[in-house]
gemmi code that builds the backbone of each chain (N, CA, C; Angstrom):
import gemmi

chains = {
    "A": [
        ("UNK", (43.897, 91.364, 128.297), (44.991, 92.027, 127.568), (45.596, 93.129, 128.433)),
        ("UNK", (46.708, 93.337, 128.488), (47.673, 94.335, 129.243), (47.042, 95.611, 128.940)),
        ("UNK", (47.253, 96.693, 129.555), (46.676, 98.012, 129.402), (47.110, 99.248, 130.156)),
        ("UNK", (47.620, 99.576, 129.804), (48.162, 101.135, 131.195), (48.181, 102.451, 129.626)),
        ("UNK", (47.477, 103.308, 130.256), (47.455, 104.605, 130.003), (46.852, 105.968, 131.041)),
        ("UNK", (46.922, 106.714, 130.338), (46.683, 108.145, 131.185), (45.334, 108.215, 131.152)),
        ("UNK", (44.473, 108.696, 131.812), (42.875, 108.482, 131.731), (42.297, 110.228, 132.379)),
        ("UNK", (41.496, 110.684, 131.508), (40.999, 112.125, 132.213), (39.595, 111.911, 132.510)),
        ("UNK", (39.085, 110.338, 132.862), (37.853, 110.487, 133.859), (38.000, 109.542, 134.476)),
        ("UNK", (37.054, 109.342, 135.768), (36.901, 107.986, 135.870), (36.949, 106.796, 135.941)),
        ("UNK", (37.720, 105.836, 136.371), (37.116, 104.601, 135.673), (36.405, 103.689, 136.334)),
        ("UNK", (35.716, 102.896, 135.532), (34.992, 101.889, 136.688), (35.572, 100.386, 137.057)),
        ("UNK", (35.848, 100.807, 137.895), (37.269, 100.158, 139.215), (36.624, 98.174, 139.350)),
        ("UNK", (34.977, 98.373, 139.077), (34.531, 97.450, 139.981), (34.341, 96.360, 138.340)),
        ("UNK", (33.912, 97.032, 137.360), (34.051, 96.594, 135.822), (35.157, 95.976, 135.728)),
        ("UNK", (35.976, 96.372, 135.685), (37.653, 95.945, 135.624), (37.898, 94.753, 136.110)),
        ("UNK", (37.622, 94.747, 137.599), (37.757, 93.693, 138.820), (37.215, 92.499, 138.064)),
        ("UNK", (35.849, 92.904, 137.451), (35.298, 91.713, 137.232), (35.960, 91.006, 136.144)),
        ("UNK", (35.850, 91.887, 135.172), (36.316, 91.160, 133.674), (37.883, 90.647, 134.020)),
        ("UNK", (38.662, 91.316, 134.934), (40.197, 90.332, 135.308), (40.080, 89.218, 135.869)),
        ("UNK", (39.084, 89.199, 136.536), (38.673, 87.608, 137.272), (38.493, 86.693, 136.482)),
        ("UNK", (37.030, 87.334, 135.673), (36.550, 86.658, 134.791), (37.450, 85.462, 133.751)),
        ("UNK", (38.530, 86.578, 133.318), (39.357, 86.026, 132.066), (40.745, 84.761, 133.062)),
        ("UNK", (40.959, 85.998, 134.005), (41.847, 85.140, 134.831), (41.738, 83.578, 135.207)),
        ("UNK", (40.290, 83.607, 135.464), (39.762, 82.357, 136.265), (39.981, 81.349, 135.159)),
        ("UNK", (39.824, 81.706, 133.717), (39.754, 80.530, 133.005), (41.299, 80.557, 132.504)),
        ("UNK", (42.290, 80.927, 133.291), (43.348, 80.557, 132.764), (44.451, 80.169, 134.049)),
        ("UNK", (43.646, 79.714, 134.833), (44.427, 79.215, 136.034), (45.048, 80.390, 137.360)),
        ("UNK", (44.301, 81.532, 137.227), (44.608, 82.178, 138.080), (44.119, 82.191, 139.503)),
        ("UNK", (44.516, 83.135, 140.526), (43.922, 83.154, 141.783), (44.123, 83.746, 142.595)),
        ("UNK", (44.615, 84.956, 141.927), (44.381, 86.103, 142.664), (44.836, 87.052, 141.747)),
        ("UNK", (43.665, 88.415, 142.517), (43.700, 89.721, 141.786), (44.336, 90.878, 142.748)),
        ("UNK", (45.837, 91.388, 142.620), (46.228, 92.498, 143.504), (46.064, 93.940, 142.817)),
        ("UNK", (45.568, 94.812, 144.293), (45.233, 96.295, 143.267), (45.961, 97.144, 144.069)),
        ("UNK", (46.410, 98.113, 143.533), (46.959, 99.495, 144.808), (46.143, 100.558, 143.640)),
        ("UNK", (45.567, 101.264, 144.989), (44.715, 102.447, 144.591), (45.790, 103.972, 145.144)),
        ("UNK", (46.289, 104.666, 144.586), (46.797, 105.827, 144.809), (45.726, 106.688, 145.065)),
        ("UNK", (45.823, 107.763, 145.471), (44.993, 108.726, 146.443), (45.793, 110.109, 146.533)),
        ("UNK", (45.368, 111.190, 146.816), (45.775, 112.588, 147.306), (45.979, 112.845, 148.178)),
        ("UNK", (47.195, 113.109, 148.789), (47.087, 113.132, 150.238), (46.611, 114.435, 150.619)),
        ("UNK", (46.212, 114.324, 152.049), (45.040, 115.697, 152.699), (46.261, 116.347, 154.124)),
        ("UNK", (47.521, 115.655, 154.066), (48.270, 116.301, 154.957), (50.044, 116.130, 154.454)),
        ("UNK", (50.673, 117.027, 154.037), (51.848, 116.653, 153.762), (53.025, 117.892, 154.810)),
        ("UNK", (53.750, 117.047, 155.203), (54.682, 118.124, 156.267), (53.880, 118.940, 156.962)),
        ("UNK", (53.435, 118.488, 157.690), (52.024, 118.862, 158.596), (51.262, 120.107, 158.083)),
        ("UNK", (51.106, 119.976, 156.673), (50.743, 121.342, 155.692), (49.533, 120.597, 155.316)),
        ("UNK", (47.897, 121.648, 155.096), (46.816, 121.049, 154.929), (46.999, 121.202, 152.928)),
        ("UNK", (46.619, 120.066, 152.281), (46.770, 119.874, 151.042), (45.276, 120.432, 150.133)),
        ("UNK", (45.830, 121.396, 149.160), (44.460, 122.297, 148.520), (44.152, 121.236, 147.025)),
        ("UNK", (44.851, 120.851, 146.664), (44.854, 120.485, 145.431), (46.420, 119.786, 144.799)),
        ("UNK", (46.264, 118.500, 143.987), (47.423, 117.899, 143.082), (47.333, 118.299, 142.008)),
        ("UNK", (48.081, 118.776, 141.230), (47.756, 118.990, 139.617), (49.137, 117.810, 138.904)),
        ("UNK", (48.477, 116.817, 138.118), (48.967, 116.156, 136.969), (49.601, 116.716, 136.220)),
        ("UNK", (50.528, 117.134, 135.648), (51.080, 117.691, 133.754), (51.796, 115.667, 133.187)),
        ("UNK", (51.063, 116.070, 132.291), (51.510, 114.704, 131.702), (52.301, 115.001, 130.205)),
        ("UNK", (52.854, 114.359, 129.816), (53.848, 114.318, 128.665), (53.214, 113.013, 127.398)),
        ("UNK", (52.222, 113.372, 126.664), (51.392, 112.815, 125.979), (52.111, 112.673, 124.624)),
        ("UNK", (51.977, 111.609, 123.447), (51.639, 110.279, 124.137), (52.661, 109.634, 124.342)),
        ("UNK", (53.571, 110.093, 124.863), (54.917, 109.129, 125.607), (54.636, 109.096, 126.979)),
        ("UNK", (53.733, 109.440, 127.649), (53.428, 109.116, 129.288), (52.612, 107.876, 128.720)),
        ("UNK", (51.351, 108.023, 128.161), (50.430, 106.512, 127.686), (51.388, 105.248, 127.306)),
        ("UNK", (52.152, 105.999, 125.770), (53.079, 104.650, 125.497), (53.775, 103.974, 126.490)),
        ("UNK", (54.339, 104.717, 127.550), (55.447, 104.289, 128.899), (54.303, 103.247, 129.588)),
        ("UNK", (53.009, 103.346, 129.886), (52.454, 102.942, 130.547), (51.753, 101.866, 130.279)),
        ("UNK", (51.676, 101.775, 128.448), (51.204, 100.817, 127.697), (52.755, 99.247, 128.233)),
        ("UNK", (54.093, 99.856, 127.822), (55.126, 99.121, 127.829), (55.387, 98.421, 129.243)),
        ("UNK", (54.944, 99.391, 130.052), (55.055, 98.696, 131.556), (54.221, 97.622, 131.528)),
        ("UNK", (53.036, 97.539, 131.640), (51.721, 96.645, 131.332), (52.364, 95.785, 130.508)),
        ("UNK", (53.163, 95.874, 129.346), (53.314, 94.370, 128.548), (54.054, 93.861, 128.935)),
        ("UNK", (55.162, 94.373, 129.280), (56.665, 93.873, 130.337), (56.127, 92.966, 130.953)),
        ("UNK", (55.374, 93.643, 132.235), (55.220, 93.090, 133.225), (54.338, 91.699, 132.713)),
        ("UNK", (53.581, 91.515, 131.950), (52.843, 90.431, 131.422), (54.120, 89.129, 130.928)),
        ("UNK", (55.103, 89.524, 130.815), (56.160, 88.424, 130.568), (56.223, 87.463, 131.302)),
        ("UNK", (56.044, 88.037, 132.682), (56.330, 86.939, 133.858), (54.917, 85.826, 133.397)),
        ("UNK", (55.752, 84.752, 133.414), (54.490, 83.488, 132.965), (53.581, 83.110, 134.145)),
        ("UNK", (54.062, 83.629, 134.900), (52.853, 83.739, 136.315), (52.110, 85.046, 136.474)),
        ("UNK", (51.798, 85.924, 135.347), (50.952, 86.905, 135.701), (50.507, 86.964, 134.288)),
        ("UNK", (49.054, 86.902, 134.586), (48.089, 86.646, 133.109), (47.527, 87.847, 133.142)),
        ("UNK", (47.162, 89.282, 133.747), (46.640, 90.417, 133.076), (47.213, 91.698, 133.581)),
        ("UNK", (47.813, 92.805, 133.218), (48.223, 93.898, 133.870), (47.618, 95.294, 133.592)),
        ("UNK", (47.050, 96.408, 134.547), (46.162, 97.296, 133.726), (46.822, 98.454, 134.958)),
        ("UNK", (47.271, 99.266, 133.959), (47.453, 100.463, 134.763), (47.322, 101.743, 133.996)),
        ("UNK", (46.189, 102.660, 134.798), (45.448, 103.694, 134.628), (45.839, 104.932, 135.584)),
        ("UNK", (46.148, 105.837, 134.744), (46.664, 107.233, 135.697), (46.105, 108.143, 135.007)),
        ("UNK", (45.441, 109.220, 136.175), (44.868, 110.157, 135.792), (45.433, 111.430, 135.268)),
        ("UNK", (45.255, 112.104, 134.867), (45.377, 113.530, 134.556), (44.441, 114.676, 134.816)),
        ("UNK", (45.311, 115.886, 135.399), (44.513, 117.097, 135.511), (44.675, 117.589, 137.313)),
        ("UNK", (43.247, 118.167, 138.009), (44.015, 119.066, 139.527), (42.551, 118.086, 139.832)),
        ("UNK", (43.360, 117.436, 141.185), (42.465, 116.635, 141.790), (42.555, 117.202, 143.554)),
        ("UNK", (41.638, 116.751, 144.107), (41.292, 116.933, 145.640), (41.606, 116.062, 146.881)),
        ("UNK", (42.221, 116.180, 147.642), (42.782, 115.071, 148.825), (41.971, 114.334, 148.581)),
        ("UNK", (42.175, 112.792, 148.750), (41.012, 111.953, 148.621), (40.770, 111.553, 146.979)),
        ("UNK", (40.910, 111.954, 146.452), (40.419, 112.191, 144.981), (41.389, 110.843, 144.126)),
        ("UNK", (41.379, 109.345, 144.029), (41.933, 108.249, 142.959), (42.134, 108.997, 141.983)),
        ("UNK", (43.707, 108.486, 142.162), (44.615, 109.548, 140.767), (45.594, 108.261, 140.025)),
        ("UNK", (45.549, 107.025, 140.513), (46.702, 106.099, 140.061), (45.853, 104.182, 140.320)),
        ("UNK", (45.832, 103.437, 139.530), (45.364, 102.141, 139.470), (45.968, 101.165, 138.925)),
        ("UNK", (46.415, 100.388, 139.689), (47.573, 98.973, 139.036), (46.456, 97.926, 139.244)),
        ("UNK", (46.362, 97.370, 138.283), (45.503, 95.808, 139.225), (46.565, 94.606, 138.229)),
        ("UNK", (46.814, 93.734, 139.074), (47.668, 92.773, 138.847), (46.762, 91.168, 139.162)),
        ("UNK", (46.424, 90.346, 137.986), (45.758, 89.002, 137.980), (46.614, 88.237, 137.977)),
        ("UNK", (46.907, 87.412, 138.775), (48.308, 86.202, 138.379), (47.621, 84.873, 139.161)),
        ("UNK", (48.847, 84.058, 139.013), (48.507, 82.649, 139.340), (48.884, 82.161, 140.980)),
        ("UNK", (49.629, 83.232, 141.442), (49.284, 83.486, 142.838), (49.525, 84.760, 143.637)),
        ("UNK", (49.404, 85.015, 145.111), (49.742, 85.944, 145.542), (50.944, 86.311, 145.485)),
        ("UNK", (51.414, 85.659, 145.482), (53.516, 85.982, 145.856), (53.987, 86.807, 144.209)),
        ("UNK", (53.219, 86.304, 143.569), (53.719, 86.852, 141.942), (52.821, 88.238, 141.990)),
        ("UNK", (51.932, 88.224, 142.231), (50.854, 89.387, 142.155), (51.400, 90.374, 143.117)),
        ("UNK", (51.730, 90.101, 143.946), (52.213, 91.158, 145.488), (53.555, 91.821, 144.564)),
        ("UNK", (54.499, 90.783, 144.117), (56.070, 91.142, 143.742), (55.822, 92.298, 142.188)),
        ("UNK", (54.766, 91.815, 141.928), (55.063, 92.405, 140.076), (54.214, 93.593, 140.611)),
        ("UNK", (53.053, 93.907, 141.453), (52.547, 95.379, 141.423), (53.891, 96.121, 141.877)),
        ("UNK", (54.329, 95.955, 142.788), (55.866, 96.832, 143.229), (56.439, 96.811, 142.153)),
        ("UNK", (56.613, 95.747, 141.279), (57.795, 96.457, 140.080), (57.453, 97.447, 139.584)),
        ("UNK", (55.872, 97.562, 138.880), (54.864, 97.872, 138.341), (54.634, 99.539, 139.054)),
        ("UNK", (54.736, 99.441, 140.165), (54.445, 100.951, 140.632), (55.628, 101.798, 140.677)),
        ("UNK", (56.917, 101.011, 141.176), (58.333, 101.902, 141.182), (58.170, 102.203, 139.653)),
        ("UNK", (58.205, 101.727, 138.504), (58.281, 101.670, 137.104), (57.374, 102.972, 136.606)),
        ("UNK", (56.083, 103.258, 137.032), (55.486, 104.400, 136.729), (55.857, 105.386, 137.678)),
        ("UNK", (56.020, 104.943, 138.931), (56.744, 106.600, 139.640), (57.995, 107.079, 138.731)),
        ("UNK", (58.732, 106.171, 138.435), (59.856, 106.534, 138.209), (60.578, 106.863, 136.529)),
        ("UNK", (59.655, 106.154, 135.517), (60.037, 106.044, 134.235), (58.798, 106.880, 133.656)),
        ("UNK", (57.618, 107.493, 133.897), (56.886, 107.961, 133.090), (56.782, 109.232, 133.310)),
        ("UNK", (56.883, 110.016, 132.122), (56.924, 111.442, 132.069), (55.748, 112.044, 132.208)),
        ("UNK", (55.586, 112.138, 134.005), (54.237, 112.852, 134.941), (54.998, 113.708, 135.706)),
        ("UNK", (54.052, 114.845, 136.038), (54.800, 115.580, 136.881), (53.948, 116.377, 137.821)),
        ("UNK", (54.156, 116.792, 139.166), (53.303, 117.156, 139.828), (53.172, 118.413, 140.967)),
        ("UNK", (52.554, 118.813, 140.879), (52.652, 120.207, 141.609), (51.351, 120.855, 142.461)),
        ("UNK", (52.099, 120.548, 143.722), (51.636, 120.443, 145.142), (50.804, 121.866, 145.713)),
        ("UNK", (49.403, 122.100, 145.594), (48.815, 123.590, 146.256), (48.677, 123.409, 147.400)),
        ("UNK", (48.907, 123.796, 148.326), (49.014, 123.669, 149.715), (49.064, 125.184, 150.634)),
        ("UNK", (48.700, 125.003, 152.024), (48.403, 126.096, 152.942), (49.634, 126.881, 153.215)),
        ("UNK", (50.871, 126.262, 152.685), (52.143, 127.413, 153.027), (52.519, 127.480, 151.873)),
        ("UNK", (51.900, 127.304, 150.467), (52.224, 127.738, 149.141), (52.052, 126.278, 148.207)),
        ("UNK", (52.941, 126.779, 146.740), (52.923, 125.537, 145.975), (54.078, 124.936, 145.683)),
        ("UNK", (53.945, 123.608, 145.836), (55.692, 123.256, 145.798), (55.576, 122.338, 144.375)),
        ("UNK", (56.450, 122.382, 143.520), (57.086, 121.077, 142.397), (57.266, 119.636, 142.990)),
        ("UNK", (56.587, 118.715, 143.365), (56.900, 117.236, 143.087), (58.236, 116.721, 142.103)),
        ("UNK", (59.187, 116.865, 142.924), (60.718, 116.281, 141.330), (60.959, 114.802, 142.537)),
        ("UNK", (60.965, 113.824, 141.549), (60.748, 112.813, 141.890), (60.176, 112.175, 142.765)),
        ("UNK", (60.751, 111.345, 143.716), (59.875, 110.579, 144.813), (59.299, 111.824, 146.325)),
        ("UNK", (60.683, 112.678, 145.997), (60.786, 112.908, 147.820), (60.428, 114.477, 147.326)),
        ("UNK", (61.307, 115.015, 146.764), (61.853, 116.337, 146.909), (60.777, 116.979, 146.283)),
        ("UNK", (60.849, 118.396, 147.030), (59.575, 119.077, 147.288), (60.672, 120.388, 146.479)),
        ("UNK", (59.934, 121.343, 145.611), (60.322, 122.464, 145.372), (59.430, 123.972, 145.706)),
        ("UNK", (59.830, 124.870, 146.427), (58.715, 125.966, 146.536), (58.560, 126.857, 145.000)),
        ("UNK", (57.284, 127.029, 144.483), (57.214, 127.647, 143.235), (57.606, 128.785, 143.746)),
        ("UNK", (58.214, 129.495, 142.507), (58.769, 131.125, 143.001), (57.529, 132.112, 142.275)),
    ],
    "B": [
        ("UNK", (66.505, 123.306, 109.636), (65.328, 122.540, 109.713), (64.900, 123.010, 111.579)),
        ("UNK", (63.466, 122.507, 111.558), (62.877, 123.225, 112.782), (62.716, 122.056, 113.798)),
        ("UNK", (62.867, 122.594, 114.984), (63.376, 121.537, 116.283), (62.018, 122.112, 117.439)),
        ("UNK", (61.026, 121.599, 118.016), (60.337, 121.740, 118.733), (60.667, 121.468, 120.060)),
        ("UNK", (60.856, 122.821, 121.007), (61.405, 122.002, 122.843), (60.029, 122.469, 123.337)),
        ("UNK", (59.589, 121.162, 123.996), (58.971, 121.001, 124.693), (59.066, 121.657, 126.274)),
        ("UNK", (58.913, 122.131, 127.147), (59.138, 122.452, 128.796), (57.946, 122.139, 129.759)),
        ("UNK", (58.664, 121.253, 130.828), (57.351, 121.031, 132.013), (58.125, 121.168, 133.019)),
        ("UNK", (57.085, 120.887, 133.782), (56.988, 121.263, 135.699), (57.982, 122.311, 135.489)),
        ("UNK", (58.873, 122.403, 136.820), (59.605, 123.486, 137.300), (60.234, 124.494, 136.276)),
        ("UNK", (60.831, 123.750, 135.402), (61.307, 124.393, 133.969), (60.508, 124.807, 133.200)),
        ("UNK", (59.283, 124.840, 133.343), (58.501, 125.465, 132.421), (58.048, 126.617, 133.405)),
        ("UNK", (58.526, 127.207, 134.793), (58.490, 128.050, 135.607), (59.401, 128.809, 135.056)),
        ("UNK", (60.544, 127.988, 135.012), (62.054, 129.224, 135.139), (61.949, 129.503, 133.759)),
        ("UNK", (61.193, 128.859, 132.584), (61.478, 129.467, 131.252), (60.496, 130.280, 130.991)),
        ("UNK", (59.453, 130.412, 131.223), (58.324, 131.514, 131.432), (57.442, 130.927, 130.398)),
        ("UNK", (57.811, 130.038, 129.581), (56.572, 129.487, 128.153), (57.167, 127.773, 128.647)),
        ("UNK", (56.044, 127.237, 127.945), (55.845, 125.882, 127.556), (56.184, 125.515, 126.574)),
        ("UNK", (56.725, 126.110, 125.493), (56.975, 125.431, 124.053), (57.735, 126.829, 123.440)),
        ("UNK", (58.547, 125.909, 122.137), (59.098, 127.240, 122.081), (59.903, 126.661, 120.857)),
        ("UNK", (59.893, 127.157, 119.317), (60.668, 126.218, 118.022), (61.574, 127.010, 117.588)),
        ("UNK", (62.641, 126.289, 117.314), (63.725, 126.922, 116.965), (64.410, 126.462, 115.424)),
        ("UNK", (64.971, 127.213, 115.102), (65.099, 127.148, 113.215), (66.803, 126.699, 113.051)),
        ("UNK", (66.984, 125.893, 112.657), (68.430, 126.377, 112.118), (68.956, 125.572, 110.731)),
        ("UNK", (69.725, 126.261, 110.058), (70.159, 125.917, 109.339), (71.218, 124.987, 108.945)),
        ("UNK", (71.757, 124.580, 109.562), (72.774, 123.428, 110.064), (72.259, 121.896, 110.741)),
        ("UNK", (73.340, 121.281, 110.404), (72.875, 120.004, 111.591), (73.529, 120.863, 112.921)),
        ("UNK", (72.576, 119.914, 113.930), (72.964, 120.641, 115.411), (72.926, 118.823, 116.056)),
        ("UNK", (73.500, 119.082, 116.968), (73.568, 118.130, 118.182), (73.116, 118.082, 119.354)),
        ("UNK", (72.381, 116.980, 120.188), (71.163, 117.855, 121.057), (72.126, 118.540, 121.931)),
        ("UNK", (73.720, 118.227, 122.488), (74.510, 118.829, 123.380), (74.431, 120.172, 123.457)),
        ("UNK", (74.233, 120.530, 121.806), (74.083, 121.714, 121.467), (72.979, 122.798, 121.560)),
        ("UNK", (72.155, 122.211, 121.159), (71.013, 122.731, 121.467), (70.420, 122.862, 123.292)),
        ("UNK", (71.246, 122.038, 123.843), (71.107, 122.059, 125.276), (71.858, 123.541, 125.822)),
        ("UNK", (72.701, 123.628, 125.255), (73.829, 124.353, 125.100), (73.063, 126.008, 124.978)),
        ("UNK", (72.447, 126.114, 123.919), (71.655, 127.431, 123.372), (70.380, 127.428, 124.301)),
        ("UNK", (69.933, 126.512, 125.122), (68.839, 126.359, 125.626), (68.935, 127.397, 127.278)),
        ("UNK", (70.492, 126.820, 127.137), (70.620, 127.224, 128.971), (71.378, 128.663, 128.499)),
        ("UNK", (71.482, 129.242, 127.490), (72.206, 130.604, 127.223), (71.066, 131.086, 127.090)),
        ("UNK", (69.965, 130.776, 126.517), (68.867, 131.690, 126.412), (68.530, 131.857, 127.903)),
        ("UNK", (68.349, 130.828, 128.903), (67.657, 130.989, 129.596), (68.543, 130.486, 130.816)),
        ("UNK", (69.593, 131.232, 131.547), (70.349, 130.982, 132.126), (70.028, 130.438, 133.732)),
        ("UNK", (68.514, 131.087, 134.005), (68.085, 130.008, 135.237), (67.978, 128.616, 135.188)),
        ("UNK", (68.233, 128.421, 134.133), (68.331, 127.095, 134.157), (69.281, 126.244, 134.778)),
        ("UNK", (70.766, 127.013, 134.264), (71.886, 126.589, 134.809), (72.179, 126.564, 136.572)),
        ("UNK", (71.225, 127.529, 136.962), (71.007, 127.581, 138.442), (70.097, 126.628, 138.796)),
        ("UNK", (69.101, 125.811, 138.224), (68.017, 125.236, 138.994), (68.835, 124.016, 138.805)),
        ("UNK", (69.601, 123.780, 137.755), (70.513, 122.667, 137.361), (71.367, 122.391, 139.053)),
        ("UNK", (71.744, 123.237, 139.996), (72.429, 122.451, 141.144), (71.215, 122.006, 142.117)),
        ("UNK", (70.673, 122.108, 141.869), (69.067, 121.139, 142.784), (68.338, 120.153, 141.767)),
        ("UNK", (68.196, 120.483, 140.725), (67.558, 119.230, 139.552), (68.657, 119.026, 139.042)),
        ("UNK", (68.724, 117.626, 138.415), (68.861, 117.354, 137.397), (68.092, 117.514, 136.219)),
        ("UNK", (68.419, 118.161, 134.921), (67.971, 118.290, 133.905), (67.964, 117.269, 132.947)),
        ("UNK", (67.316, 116.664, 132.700), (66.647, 115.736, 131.714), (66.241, 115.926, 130.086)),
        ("UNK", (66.477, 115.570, 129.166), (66.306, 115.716, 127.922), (65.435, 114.908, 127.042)),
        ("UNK", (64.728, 115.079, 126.843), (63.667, 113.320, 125.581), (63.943, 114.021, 124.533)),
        ("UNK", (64.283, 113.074, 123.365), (64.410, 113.375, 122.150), (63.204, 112.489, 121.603)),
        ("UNK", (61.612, 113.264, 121.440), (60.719, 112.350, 120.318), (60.350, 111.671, 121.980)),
        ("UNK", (60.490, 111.577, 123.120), (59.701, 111.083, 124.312), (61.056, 109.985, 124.833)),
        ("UNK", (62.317, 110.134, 124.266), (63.048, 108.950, 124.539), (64.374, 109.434, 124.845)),
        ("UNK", (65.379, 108.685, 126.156), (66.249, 109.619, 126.718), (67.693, 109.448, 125.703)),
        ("UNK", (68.446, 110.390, 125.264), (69.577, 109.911, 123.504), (70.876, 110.497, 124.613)),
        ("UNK", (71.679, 109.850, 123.933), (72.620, 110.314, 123.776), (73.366, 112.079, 123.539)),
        ("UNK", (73.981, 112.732, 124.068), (73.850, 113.776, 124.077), (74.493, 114.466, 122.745)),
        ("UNK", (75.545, 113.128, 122.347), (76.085, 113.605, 120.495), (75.353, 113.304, 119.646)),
        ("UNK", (73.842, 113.054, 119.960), (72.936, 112.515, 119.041), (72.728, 113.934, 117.669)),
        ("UNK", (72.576, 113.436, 116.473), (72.063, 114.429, 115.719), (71.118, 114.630, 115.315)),
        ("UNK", (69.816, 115.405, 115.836), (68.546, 116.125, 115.754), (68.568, 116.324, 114.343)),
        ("UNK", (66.976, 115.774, 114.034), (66.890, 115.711, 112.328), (65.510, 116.926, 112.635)),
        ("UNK", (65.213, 117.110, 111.527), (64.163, 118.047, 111.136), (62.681, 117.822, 111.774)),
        ("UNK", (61.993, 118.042, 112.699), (61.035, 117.778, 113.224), (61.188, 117.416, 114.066)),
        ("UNK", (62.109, 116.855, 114.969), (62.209, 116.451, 116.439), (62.161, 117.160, 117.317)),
        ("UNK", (60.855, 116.421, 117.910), (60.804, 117.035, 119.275), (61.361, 116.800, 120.573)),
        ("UNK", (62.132, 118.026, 121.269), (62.622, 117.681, 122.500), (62.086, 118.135, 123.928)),
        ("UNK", (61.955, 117.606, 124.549), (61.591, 117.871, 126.155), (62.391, 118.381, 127.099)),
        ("UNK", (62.393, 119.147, 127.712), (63.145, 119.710, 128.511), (62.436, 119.178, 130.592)),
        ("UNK", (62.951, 118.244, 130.723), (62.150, 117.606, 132.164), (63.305, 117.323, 133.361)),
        ("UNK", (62.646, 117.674, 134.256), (62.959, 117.039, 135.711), (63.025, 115.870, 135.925)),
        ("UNK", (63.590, 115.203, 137.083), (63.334, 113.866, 136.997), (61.406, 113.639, 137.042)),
        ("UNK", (60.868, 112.493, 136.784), (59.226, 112.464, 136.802), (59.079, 111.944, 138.067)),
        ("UNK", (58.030, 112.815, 138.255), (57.280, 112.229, 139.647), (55.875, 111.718, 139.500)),
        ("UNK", (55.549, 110.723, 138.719), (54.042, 109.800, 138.775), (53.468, 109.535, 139.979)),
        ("UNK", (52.369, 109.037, 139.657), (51.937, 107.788, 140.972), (50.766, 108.812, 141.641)),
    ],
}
model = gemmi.Model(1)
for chain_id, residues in chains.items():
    chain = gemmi.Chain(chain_id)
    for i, (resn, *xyz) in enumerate(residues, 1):
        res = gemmi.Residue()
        res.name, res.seqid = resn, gemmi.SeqId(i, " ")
        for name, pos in zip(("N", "CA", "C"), xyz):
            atom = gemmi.Atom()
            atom.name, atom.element = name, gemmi.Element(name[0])
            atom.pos, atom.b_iso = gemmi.Position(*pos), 0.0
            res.add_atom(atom)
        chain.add_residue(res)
    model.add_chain(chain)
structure = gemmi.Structure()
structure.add_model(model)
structure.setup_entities()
């Protein structure tokens, strides 16, 4: 079953894997694509202290629930699960999880990209950058703001 | 009837609070209330030439002649940066 919400622990990455296979396999699938998001530890050659999440609850979950069913339309992709964290995480620190089960690679490769532009871009997250020359606002993809 | 604005990321910098309810006695229009939002708090209108300002009515983006009923909540957001 489709699934994307905001998550404040954890999850177990390798559980998941299995039970998408699992269900996948008996419905003609054959392959499982994942992109793991991460913290970065160097941005504008600035050493990175900390990400902090603010999420917009429960219209960030619902957004993330709707992406997940969307994307399940395509009749070549049988499971969609996307999990985003919340709260101040550490370079290194899994903050974002798409896993995409379909009936081949070419569908699985194409729908996580829809799937990831769709939560960068449509779900009300927001993020704010601690770093060694201060803290900057995350406003959309690129643009960096210095907190005053 | 009472209207709940919500404020995040940067805008919840330049407005100094996170939340903040407002009363009125009339129908209002969110244009309007956008309107009283950036008079209260006129940095706004300045952060407005580097952001775009964003509005959710209830988590969903309206129309700006929309008419705000009694309990709606609005958001005051940047574009989102997930992922």
């Amino acid at each position: 079953m489709p699934e994307g919400k905001v998550v404040t622990s954890d999850i177990d990455i390798h559980k998941i894997i299995d039970e998408m296979i699992n269900e996948a396999s008996k419905r003609g699938g054959g392959a499982l694509t994942i992109f793991i998001g991460y913290v970065k530890g160097i941005v504008d050659n600035c050493e990175v202290y900390s990400l902090n999440y603010e999420v917009y609850e429960p219209y960030a979950s619902k957004k993330l629930q709707e992406i997940a069913e969307n994307a399940c339309s395509n009749d070549k992709v049988i499971d969609v699960r996307i999990y985003h964290k919340v709260g101040t995480f550490k370079p290194g620190d899994k903050v974002l999880y798409v896993l995409i089960s379909s009936i081949d690679r070419t569908s699985g490769i194409e729908t996580l990209r829809e799937v990831i532009e769709k939560v960068k871009k449509s779900v009300p997250i927001f993020k704010l950058e601690c770093r060694s020359d201060g803290d900057y606002w995350i406003i959309s993809d690129n643009l960096r703001i210095k907190r005053r | 009837m009472k209207i709940k604005v919500k404020f995040f990321s940067i805008i919840k910098d330049y407005v100094g609070t996170d939340e903040v309810t407002f009363e009125f006695s009339n129908n209002i229009k969110l244009s309007e209330l956008l309107e009283i939002i950036k008079s209260k708090w006129p940095s706004i209108r300045k952060l407005e030439d580097e952001v775009p300002i964003i509005a959710l009515v209830n988590g969903s983006i309206c129309q700006e002649d929309l008419n705000l009923k009694d309990g709606d909540e609005v958001a005051i957001i940047p574009p989102v940066s997930g992922g």
